[in-house]
Every structure is written in C-alpha cells, then in structure tokens.
C-alpha positions in Angstrom: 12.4 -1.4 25.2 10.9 -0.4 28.4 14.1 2.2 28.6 12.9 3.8 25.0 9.0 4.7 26.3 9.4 7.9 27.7 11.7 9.5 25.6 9.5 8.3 22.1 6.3 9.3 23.8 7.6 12.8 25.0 9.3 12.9 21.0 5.6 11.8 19.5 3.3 14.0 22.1 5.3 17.2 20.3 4.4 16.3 17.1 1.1 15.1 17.3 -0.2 17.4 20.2 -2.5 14.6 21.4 -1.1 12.5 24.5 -3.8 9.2 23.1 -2.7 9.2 19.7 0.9 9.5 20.7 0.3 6.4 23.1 -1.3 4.6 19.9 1.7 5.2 17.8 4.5 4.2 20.6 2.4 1.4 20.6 2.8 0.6 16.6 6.6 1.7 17.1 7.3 -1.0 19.3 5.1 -3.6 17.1 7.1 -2.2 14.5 10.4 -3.0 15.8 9.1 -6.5 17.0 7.8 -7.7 14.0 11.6 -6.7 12.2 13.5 -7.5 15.1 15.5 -9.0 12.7 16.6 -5.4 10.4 17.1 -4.1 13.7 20.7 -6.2 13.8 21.4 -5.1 10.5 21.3 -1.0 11.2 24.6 0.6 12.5 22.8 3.0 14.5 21.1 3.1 18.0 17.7 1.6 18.6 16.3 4.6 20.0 16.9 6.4 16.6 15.7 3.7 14.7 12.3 3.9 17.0 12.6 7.5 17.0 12.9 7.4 13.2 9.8 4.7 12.4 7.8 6.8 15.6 8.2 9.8 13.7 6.8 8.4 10.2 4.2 6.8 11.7 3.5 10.2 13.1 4.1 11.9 9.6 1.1 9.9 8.1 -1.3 10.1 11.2 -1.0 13.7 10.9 -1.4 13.5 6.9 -4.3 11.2 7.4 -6.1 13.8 9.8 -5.2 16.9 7.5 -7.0 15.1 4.4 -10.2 14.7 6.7 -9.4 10.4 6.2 -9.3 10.3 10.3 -11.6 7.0 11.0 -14.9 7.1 13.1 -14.9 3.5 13.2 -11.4 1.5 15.3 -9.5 -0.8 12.9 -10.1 -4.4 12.5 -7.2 -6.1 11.4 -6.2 -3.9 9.2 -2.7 -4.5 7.6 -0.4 -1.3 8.7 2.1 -0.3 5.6 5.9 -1.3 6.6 8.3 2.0 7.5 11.2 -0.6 7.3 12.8 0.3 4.6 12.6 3.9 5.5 13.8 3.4 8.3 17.1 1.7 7.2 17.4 4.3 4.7 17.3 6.9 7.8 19.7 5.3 9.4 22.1 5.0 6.5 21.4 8.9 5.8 22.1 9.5 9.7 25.6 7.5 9.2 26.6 9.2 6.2 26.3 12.5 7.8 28.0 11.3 10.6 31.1 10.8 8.4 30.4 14.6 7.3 32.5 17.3 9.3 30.1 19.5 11.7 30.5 22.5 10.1 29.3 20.7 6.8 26.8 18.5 8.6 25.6 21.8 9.9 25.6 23.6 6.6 22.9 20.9 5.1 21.0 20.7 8.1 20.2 24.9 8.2 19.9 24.8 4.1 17.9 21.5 3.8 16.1 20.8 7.2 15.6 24.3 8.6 14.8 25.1 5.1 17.0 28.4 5.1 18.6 29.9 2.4 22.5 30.1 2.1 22.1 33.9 3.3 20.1 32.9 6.1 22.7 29.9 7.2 25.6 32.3 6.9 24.0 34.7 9.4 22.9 32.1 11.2 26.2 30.2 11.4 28.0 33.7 11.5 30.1 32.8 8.2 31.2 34.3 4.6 28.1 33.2 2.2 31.0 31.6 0.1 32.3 29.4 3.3 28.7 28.1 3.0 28.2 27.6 -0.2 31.8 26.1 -0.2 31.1 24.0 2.3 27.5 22.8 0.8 29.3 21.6 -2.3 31.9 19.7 -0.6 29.3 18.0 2.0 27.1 16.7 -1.1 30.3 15.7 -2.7 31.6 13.5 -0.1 27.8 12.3 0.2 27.7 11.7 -3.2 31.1 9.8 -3.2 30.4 7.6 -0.1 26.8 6.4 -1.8 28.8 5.3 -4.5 31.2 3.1 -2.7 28.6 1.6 -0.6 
C-alpha cells in the first residue's frame, strides 16, 4: 500500500485543496481497503483505482459535508463511517465496461457525460461530423446497455 500514498494524496490534495484533510482521507482510504480486503479480490481492476475511486468519494462527501456548513468543531469518537464498497465495485464494473468500449466511443461519453459538453461541443472538440458523434453515442450506450444485460 505504501507504493499507492503519494499518488492518492497528490489525487485528493487537488480536490480538496487542504494538504490535512487530504492526509485524513488517505488515511480512511486505506482503512477502507483494509477492512474489505476481501472485495478487493473480487474487482477486475487495479488497486490503485479502486483506492483512487473510494479516495475520491470519501472526498466527494467531505467536500459536501463542508458546503452544507455540517464541518464538525468537535473530532469524532467512534463514529461509524458509511461503506463506499459497493460504489466502489460498481466503479470498477463501469471502468471495465468502458474498457470494452472502442476509444473513439469511450471518448464520445466521456466529453458528453463527464466533461458535461454538448454533442456540438464534443464534435469540435474531437474534430468530428456532429452525426459521427451522435452515431457513435448511440452505439457506445448500446453495447453498454447489451453487456449489462449479459452480466
């Protein structure tokens, strides 16, 4: 685990923006993985995207925790932490499913969905036809669609 340090904190100091609180959720990271050491077998992927994956969650709801104006005065006592497990095997099955996608289509659902851009935007972006995208968006969350139902 001592390999996977650096590269989580560096990941979790840019999306927290607070080198203590990124130490605090390496810290849960690893706990994380420790207490379901056992799931860990079970995921097709590599570790450090599974930690990078449960890192970023438990950055997700420190963040959300801090934007409500819920950030404790007082440090926890024993207080049970909610399990990312399950998200974190679902992360991993929707990082190997788009693994089995082509680039160009991977790359299609990652402008439209994660960059948030508009099938316009991607086809400047990708320097494409706006039908090759849209095209290319239909058959990606076919074959997604068609590999969820075999599995």
């Amino acid at each position: 685990m001592a390999d996977h340090t650096e590269p989580l904190l560096s990941f979790v100091e840019k999306l927290v923006v607070d080198h203590h609180l990124a130490e605090d959720i390496v810290q849960e990271t690893f706990i994380h993985a420790w207490q379901h050491g056992n799931r860990l077998r079970l995921v097709e992927v590599p570790i450090r995207d599974w930690l990078m994956t449960v890192a970023r969650d438990l950055a997700v709801a420190s963040l959300r925790q801090v934007a409500v104006g819920r950030e404790r005065t007082e440090p926890e006592v024993d207080v049970a932490q909610p399990d990312h497990a399950d998200a974190a095997v679902a992360a991993a099955e929707a990082v190997s499913m788009l693994r089995r996608l082509s680039v160009e289509h991977r790359a299609v659902l990652l402008h439209t969905y994660l960059a948030g851009r508009t099938e316009y935007q991607t086809a400047r972006v990708l320097g494409v036809p706006v039908r090759t995208v849209r095209s290319r968006h239909h058959d990606a969350l076919y074959t997604l669609r068609t590999s969820c139902r075999a599995a």
